[in-house]
Each structure stands twice: as C-alpha cells, then as structure tokens.
N, C-alpha and C positions, 0 to 999 in steps of 0.2 A: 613726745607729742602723741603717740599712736596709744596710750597710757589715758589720755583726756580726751583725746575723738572715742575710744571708746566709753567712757564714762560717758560721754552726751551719746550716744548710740544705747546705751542701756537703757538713760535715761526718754528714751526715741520709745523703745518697746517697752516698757514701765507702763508710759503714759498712754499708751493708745485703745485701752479699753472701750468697748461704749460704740459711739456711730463708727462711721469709716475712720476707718485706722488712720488714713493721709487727711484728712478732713479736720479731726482732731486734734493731729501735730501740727499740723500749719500755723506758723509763727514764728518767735524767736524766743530763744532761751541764754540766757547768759552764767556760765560758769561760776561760783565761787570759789577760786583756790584756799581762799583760806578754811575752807569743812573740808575738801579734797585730800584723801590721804595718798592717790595715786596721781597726784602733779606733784612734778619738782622743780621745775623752769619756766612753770605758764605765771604770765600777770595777769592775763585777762584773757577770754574765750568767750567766742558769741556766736549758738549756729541758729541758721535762719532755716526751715522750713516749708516746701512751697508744693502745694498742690500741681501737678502737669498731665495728671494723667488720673483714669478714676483709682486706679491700684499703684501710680508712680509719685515721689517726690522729689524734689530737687534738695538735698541737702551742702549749705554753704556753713562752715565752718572755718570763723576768720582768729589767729590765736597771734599772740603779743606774748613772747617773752623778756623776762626780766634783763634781758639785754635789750629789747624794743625792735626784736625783730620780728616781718612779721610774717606769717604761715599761715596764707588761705588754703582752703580745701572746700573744693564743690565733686559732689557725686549725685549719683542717682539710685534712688532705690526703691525697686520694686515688691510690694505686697501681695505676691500672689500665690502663694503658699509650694512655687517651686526655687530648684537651687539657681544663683545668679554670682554668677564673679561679682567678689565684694570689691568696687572699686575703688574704695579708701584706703585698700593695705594691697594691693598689688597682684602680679600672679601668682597662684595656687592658692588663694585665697576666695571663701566663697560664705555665701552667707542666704538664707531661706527667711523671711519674713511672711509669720501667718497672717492674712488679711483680715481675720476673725478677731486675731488679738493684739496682732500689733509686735508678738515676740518673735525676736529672733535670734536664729541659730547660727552660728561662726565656725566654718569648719577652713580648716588647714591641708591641702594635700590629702581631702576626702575625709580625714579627720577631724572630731568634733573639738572645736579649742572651747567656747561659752556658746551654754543656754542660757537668754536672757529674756526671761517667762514673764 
C-alpha cells in the first residue's frame, strides 16, 4: 500500500506547477492499477485533495484491495518549503514540500529516500 500512496504523492508534486501549489491539487484523482507497475494488491485508489490552509492540504486517500478491503488514509501536508514529519509513513519519516513547485522531498532517519521534482 505505501508503494501506491506514494505514486499518488508523486503524482501530488508532478502536478503542482503554475498558481499555488494547494490550490492546483485541490480535487480528486483516481488510481489506474492497470498502467501501475508498482501496485500489486490495489483494485481501486482515489485521493481527495482539499485546500485548509494557504500553504496546507488535507490529503484523503481511500484504497480497495483485491480482497475488497478497505485502507483509508488522511494526512496533512504542508507546502512551505521546510522539513515536516511525513504523516503517511510514520515516525522517522519526514518529508519538505516547495511551495514554489509543488516538489517533494522524502527523507528517512534525515536521510534522502525520493526527490520528486
């Protein structure tokens, strides 16, 4: 699962070029596992995006496995081009979102895991 939250999180700072980064994303986006070459258990994935703050989002992420179980995930995440415990993947996980572009960076225990530019 944490294989396809990042895929839509890539997909998060991909897309945020242009006006405000949270302003931009605000919407919903839904998954195709069948192009995905890093899902193996997802049948369906849909995250919702939601403006709450001028540099916050609310990110909801609801996922259906092919057993029809089902794995919400809602976090928050801040654009404001410092570091913030990534709350999708737990502790020592942290993650910097530039407000400028939308990319972000994923680090592990201070260590850089993906830039996703």
């Amino acid at each position: 699962m944490k294989n396809a939250v990042l895929i839509l999180l890539l997909a998060f700072a991909l897309n945020a070029k242009g006006e405000g980064v949270v302003e931009k994303l605000a919407g919903s986006w839904k998954l195709n596992p069948a192009k995905s070459k890093l899902v193996s258990d997802i049948a369906e994935q849909t995250m919702k995006i939601e403006k709450i703050g001028s540099q916050t989002a609310r990110v909801s992420v609801e996922t259906t496995t092919k057993s029809e179980e089902k794995r919400p995930l809602t976090f928050e995440r801040v654009c404001d081009g410092k570091e913030h415990q990534a709350q999708a993947f737990g502790a020592g996980r942290a993650e910097i979102c530039d407000p400028a572009t939308g990319a972000v960076t994923f680090l592990r225990e201070g260590s850089l895991v993906v830039n996703c530019a």
